[in-house]
LORO-502741 format. One record per atom (N, C-alpha, C, O): atom name; x, y, z. Coordinates in pm, 1 decimal, always signed. Each point is the difference from the previous one (the first is absolute). Layout:
atome CA	x X	y Y	z Z
...
This chain:
atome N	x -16907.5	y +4373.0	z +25949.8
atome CA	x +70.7	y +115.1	z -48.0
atome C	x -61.4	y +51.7	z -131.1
atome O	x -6.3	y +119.9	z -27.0
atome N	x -38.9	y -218.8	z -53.0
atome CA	x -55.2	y +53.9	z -141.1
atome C	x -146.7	y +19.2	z +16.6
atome O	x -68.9	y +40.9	z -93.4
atome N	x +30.9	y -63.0	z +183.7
atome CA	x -145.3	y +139.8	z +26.6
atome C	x +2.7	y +134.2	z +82.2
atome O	x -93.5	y +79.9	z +6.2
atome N	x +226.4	y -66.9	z +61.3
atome CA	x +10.4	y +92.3	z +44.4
atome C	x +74.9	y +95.5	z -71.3
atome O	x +11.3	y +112.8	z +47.9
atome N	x +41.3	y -141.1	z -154.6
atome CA	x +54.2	y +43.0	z -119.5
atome C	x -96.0	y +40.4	z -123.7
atome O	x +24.3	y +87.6	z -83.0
atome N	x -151.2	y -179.3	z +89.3
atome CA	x -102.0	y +11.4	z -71.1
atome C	x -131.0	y +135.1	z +74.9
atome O	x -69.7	y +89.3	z -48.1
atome N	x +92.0	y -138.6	z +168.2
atome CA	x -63.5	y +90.8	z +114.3
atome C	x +11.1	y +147.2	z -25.5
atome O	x -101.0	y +68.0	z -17.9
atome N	x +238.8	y -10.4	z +15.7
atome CA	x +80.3	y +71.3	z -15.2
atome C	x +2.0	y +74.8	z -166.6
atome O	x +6.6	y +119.3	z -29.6
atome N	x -12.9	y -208.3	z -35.7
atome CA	x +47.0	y +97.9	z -125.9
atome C	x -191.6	y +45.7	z -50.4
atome O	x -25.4	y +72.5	z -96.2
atome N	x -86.5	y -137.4	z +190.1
atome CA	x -99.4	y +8.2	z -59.4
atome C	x -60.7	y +157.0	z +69.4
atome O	x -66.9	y +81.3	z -63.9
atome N	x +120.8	y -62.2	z +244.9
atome CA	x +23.8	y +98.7	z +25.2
atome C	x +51.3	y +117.0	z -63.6
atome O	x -50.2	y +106.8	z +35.1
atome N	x +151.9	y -105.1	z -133.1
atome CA	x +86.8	y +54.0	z -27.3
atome C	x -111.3	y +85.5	z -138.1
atome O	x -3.4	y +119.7	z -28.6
atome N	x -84.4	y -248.1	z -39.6
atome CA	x -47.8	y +39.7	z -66.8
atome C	x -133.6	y +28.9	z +5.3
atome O	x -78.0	y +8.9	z -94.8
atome N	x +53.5	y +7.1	z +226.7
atome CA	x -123.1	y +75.0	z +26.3
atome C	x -2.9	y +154.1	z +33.1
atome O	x -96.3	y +76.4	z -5.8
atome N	x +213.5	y -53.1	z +38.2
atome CA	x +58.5	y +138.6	z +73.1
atome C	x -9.0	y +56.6	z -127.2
atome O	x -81.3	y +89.3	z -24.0
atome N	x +187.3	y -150.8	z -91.1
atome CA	x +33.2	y +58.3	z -90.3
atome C	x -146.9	y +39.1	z -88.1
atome O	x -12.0	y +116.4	z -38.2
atome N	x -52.5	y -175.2	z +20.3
atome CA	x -126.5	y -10.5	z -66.0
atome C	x -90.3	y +128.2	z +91.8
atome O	x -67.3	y +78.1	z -67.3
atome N	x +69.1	y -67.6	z +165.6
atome CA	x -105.1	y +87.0	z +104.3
atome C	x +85.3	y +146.5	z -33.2
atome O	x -63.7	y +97.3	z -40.3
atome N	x +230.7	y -88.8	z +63.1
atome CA	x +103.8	y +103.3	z -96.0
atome C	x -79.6	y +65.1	z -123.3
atome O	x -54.6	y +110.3	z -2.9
atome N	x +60.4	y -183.6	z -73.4
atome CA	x +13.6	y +0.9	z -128.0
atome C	x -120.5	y +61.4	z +2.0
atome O	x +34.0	y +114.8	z -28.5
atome N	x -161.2	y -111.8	z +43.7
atome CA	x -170.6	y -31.0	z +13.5
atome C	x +40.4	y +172.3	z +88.2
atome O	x -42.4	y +99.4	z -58.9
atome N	x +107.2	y -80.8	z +169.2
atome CA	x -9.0	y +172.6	z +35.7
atome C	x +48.8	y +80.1	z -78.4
atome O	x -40.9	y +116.1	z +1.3
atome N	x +131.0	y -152.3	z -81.2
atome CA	x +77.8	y +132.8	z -45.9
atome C	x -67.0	y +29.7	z -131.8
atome O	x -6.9	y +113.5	z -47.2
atome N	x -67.2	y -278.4	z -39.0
atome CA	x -88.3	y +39.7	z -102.5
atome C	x -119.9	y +94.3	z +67.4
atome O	x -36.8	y +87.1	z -78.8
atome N	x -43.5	y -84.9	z +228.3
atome CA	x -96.0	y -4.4	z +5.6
atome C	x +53.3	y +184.7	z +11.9
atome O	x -47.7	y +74.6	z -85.5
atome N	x +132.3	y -20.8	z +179.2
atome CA	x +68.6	y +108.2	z -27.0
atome C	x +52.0	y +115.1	z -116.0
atome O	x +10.3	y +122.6	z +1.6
atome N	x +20.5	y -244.0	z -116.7
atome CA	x +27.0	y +95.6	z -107.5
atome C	x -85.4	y +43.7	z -97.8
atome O	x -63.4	y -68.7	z -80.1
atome N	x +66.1	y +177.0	z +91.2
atome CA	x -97.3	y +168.6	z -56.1
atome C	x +92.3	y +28.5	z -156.9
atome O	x +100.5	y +64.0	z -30.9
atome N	x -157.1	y -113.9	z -10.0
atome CA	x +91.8	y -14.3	z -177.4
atome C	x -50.3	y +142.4	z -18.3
atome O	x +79.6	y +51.7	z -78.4
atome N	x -192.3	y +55.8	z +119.6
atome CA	x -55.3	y +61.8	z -20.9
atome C	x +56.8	y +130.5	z +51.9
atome O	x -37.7	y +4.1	z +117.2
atome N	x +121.1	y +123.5	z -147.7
atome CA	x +81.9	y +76.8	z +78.9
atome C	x -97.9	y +101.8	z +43.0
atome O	x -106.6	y +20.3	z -58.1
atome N	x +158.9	y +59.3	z +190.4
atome CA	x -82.9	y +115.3	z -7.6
atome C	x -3.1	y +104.0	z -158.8
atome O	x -102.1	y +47.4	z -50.0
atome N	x +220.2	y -35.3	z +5.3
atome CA	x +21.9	y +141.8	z -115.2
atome C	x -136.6	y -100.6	z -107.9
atome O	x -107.2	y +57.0	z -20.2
atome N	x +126.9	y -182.1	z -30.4
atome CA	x -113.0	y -25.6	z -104.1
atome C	x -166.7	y +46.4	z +105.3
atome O	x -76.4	y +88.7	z -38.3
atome N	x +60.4	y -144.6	z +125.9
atome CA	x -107.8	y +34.6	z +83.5
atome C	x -42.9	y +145.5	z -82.8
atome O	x -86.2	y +21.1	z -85.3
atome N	x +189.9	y +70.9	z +152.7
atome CA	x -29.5	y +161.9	z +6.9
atome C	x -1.5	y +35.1	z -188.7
atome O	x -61.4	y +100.3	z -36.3
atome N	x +124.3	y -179.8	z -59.6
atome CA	x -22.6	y +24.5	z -119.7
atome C	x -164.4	y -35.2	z -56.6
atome O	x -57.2	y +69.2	z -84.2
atome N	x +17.5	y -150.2	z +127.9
atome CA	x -135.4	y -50.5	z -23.7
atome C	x -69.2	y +80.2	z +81.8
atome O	x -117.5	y -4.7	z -36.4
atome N	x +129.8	y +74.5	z +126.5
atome CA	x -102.1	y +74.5	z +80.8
atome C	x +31.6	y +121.8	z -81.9
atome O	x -110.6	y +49.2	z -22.3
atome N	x +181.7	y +9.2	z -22.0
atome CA	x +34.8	y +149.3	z -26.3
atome C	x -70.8	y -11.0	z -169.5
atome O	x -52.9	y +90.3	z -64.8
atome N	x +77.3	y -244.1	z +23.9
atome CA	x -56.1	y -14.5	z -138.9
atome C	x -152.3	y +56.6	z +63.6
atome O	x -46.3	y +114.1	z -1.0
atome N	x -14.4	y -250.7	z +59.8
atome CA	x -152.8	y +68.2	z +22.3
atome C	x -77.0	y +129.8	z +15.9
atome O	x -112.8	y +39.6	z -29.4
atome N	x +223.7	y +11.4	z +89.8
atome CA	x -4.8	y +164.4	z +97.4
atome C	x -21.5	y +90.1	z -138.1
atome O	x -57.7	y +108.7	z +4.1
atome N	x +117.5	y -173.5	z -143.2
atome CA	x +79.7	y +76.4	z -151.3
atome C	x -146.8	y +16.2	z -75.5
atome O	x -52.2	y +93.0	z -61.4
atome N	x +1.1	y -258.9	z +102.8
atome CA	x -117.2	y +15.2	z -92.7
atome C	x -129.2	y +61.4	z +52.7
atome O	x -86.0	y +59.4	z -65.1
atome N	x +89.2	y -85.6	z +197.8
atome CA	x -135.1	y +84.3	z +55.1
atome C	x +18.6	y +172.5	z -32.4
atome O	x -85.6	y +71.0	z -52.9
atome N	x +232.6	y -24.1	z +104.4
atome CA	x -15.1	y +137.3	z -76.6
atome C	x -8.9	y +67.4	z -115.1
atome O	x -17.1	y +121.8	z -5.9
atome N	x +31.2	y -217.9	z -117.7
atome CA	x -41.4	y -29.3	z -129.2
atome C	x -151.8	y +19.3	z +2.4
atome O	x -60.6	y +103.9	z -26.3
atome N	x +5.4	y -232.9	z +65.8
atome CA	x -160.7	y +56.2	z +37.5
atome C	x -31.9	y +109.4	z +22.2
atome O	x -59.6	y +78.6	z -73.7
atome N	x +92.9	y -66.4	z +166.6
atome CA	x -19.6	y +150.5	z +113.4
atome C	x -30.3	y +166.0	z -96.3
atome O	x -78.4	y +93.3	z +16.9
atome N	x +190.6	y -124.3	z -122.0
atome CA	x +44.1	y +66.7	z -106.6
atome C	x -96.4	y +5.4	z -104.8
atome O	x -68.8	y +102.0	z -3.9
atome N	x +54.0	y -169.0	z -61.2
atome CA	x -93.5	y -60.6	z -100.2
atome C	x -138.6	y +88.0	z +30.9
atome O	x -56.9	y +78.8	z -75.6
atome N	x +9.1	y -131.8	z +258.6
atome CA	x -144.8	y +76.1	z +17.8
atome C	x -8.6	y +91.1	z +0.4
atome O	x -98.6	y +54.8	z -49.5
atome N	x +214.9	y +22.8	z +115.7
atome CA	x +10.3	y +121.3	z +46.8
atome C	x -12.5	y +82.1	z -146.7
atome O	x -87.4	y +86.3	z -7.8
atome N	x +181.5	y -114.7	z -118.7
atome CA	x +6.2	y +50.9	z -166.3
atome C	x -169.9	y -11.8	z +21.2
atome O	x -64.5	y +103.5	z +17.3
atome N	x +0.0	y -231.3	z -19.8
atome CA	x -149.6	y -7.7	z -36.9
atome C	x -91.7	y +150.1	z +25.8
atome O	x -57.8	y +80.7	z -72.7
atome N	x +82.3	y -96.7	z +218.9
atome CA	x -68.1	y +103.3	z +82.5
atome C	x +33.0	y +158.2	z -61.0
atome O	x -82.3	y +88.5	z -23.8
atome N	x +230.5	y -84.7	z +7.3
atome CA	x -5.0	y +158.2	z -13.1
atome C	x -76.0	y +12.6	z -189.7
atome O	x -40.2	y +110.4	z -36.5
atome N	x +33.7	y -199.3	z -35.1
atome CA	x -44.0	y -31.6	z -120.1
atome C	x -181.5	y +62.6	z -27.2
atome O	x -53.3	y +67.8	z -87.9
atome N	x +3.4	y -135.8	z +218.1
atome CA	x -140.6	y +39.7	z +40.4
atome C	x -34.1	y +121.2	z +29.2
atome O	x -93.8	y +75.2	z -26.5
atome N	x +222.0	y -70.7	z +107.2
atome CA	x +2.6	y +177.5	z +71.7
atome C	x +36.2	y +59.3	z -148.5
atome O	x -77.8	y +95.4	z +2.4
atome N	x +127.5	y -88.3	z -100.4
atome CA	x +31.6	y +138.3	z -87.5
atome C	x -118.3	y -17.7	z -65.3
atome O	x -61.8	y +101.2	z -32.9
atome N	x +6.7	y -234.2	z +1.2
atome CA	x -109.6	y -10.1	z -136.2
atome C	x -143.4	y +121.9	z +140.0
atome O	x -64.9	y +102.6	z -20.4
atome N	x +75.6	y -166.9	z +107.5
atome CA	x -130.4	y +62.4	z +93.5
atome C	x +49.1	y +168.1	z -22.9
atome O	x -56.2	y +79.3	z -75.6
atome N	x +124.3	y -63.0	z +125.2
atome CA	x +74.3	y +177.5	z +9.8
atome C	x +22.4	y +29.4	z -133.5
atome O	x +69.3	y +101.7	z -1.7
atome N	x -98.0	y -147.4	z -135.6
atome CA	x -34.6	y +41.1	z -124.0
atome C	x -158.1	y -41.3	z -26.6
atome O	x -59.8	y +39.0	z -100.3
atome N	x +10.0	y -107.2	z +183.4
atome CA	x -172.1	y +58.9	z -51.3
atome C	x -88.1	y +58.2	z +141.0
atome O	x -120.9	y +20.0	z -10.9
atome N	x +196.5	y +6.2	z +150.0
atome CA	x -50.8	y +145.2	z +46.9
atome C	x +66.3	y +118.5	z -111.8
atome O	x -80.9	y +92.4	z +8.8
atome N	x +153.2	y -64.3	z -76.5
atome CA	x +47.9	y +112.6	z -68.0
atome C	x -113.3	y +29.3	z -121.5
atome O	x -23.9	y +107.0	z -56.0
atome N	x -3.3	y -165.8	z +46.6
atome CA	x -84.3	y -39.0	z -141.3
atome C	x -109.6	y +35.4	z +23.1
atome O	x -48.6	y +88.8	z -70.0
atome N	x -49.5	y -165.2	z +209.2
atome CA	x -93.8	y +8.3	z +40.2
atome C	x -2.7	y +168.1	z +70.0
atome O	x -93.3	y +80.2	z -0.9
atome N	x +186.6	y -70.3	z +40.0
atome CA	x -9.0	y +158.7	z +60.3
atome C	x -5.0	y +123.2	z -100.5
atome O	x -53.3	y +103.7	z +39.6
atome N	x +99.5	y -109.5	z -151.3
atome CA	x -6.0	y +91.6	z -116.1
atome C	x -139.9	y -31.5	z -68.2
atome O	x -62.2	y +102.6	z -27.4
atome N	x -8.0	y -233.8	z -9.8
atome CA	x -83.8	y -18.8	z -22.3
atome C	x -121.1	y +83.6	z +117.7
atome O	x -105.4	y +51.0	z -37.9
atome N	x +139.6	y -53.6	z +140.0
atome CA	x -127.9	y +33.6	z +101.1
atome C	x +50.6	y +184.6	z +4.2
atome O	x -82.7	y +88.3	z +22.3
atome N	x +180.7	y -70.1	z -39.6
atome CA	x +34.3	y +176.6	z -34.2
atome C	x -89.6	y +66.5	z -118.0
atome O	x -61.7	y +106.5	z +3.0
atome N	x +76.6	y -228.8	z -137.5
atome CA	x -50.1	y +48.3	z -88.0
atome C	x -142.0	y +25.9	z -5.2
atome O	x -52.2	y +104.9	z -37.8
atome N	x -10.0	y -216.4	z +81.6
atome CA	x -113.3	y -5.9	z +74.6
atome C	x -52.8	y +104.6	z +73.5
atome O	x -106.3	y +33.3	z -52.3
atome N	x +139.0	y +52.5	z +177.0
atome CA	x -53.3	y +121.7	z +57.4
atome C	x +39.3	y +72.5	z -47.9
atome O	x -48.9	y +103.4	z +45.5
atome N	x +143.9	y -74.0	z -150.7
atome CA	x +23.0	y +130.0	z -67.7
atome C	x -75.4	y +13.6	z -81.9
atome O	x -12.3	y +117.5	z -34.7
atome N	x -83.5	y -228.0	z -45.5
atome CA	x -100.9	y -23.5	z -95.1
atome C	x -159.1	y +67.0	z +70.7
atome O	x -79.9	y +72.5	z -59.2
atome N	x +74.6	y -100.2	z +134.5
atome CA	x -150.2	y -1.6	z +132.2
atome C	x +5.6	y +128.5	z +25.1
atome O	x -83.2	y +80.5	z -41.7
atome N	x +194.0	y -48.5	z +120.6
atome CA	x +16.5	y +136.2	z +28.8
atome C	x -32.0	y +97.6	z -86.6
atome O	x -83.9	y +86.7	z +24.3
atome N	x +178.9	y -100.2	z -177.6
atome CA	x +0.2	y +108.1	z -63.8
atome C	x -120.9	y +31.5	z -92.6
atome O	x -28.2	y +114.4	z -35.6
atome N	x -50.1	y -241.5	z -5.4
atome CA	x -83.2	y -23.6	z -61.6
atome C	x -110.6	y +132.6	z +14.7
atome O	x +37.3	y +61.6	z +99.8
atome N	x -158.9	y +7.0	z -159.6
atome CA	x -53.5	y +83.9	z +11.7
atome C	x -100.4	y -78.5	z +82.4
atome O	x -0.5	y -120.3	z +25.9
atome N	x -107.9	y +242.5	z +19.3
atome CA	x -88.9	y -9.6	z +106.5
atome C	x -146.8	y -79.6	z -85.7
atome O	x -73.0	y -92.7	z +35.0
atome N	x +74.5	y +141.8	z -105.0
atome CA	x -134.0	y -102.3	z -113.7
atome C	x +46.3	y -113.0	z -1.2
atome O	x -75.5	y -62.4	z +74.6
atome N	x +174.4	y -26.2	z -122.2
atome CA	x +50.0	y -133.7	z +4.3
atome C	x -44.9	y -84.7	z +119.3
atome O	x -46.8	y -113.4	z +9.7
atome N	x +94.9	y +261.8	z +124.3
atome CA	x -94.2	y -107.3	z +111.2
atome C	x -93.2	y -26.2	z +33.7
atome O	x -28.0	y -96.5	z +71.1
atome N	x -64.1	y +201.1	z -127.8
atome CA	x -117.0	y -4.8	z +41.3
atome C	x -94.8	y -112.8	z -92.5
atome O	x -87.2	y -84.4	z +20.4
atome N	x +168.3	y +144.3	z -139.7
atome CA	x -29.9	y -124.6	z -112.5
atome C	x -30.6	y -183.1	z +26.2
atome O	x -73.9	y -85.4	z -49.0
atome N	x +180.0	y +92.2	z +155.7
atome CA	x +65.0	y -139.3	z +69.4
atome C	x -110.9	y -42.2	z +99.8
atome O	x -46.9	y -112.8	z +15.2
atome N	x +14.3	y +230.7	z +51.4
atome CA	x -88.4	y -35.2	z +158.8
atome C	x -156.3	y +2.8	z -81.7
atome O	x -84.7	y -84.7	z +28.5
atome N	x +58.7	y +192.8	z -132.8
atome CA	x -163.7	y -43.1	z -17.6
atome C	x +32.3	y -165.8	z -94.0
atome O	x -108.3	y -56.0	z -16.9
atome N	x +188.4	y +0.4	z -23.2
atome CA	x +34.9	y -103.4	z -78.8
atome C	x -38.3	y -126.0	z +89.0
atome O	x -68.9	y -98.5	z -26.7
atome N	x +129.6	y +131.3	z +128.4
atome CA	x +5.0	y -128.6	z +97.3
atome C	x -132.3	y -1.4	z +79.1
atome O	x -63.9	y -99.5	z +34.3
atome N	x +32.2	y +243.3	z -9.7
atome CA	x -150.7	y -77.4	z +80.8
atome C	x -106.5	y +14.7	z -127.7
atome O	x -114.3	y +13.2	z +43.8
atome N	x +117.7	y -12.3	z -130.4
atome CA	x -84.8	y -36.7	z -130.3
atome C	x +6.1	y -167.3	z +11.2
atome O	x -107.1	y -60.4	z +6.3
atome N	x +229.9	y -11.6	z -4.1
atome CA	x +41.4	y -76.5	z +27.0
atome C	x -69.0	y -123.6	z +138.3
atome O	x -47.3	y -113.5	z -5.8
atome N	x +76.0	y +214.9	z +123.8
atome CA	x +4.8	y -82.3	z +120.7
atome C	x -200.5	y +9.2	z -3.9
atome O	x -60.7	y -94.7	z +50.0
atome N	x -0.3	y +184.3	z -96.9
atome CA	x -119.1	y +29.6	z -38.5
atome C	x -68.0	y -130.2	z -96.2
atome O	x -108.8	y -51.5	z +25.9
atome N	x +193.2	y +13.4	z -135.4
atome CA	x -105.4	y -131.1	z -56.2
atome C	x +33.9	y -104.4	z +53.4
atome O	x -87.0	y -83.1	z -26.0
atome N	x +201.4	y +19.4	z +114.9
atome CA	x +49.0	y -87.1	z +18.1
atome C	x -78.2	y -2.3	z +84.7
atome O	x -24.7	y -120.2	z +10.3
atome N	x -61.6	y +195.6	z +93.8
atome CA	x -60.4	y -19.7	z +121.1
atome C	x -141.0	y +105.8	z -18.9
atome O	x -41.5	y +90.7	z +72.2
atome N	x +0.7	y -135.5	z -176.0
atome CA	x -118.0	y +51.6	z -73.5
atome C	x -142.0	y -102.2	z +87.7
atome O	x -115.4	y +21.1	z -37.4
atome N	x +135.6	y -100.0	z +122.3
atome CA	x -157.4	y -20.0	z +68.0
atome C	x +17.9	y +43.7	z +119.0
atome O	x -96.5	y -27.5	z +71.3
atome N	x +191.8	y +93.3	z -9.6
atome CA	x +2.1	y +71.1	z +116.6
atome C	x -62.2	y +187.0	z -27.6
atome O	x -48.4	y +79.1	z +80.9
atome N	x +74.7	y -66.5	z -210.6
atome CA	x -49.6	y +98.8	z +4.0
atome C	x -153.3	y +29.6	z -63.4
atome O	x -35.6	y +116.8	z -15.9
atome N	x -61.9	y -239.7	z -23.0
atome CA	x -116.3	y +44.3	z -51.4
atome C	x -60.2	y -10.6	z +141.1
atome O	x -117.7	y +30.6	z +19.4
């Protein structure tokens, strides 16, 4: 009788033990709502990033679209200079340069 009593309560505590061992192996201490708080955190900081580059970029874009402005008044001032300039100046310019292109390549021409 006292091994079947022993038999018995060792059963008892194997069940209980194999019990005990599912419902730990079952419990999710972890809820969905914290889940979705840590994902929505992540979701917070990548669009932070996102943010950050995007400021970078349009930063590039105004400094660039303030030196085409610059560069374009500069190149205005420029043909309004050429243009208006008198007709001796150019000619001044063209006998200048092949006076020029003339000694630099002075054994092609003896």
């Amino acid at each position: 009788m006292k091994d079947k009593l022993v038999i018995l309560l060792w059963i008892i505590f194997t069940v209980a033990v194999i019990g005990v061992y599912i419902k730990l192996a079952n419990f999710n201490p972890v809820d969905k709502e914290s889940i979705l708080l840590e994902r929505i955190s992540r979701l917070e900081l990548k669009i932070d990033s996102l943010n950050n580059k995007k400021d970078s970029i349009r930063a590039v874009i105004d400094s660039t679209h303030v030196k085409i402005i610059t560069n374009e008044k500069h190149y205005q001032e420029r043909v309004n200079t050429i243009i208006t300039q008198p007709l001796s100046v150019d000619s001044q310019y063209v006998s200048d340069y092949i006076g020029r292109y003339i000694e630099s390549h002075q054994s092609y021409f003896q």
